[in-house]
C-alpha positions in Angstrom: 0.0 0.0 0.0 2.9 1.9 0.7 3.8 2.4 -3.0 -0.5 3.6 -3.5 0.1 6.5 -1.2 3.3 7.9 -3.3 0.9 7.2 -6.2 -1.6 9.3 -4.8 0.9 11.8 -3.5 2.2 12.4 -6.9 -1.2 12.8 -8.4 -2.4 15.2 -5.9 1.1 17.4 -6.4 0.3 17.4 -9.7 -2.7 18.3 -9.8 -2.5 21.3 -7.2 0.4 22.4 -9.3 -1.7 22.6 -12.5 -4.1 24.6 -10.1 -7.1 22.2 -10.4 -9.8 21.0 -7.5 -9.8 17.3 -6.9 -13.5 17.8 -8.4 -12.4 19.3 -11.4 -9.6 16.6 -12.4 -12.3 13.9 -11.7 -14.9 15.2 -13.8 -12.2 15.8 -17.1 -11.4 12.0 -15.8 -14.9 10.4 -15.6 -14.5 9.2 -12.4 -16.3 10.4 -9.3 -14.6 13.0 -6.8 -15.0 10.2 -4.1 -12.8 8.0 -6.5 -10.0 10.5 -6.6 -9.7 11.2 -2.9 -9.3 7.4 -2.6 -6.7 7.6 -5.1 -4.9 10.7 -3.9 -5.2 9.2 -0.4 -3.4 5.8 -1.5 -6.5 3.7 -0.4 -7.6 3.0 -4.0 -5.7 2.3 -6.9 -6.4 3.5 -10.2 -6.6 1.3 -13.1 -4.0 1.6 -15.9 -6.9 3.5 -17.8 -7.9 5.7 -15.3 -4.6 5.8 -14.4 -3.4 7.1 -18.4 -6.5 9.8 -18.4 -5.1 11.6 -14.8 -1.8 11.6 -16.2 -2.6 13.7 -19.9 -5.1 15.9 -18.2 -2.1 16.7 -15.6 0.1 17.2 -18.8 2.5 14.3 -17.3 4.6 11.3 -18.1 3.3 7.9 -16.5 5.1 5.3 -15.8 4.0 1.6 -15.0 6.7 0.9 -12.6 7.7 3.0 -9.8 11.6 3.3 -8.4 12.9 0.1 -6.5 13.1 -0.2 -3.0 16.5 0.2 -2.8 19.0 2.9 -1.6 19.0 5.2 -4.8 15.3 4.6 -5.3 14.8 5.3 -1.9 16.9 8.5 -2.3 15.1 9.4 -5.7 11.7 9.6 -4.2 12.8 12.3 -1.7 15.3 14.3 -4.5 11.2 14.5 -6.3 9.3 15.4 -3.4 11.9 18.1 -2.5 11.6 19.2 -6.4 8.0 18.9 -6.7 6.9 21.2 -3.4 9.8 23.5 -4.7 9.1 26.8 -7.0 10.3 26.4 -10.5 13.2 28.8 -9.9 14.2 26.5 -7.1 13.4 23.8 -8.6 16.5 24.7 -12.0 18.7 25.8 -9.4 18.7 22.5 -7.7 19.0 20.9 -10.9 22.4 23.0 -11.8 23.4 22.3 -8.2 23.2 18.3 -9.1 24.2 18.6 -12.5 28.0 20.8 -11.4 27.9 18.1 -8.1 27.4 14.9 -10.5 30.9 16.5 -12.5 32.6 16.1 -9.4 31.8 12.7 -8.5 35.0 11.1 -9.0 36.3 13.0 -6.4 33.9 10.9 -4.0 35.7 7.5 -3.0 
């Protein structure tokens, strides 16, 4: 269930960042707004059609299958959340910030 909630986390980020209400995305989905909470909550998963429609109307990439549990995964998921709650300005200069530190990476044993 763990992996619903990030699911539903991302949805509702995206959404909120494209300015819409949770009513709003479900109607231009065809789903009831009690559907999305679920979703957006983690308690429901969305099928893979349901799941295509959220994604265009949010203007995003989907993906079937979600970062592995391991260390980098792990540390991916927070490196997005940190961008995704961040302000596009913030969000470039974190990007140049990883793309001057992953030039120096040799330096790291």
């Amino acid at each position: 269930m763990m992996e619903d909630t990030y699911l539903g986390e991302n949805i509702r980020m995206l959404r909120k960042a494209k300015k819409l209400t949770r009513a709003e995305l479900a109607e231009r989905v065809g789903i009831s707004e009690s559907h999305m909470n679920k979703i957006e909550a983690g308690s429901r998963r969305p099928g893979i059609n349901t799941y295509q429609k959220i994604m265009d109307e949010l203007g995003a990439d989907w993906v079937i299958k979600d970062s592995d549990d391991t260390l980098k995964g792990r540390c991916i998921k927070k490196i997005e959340k940190i961008i995704w709650d961040s302000t596009d300005e913030q969000a470039l200069f974190m990007t140049n910030v990883f793309e001057s530190m992953s030039k120096n990476l040799d330096l790291v044993g």
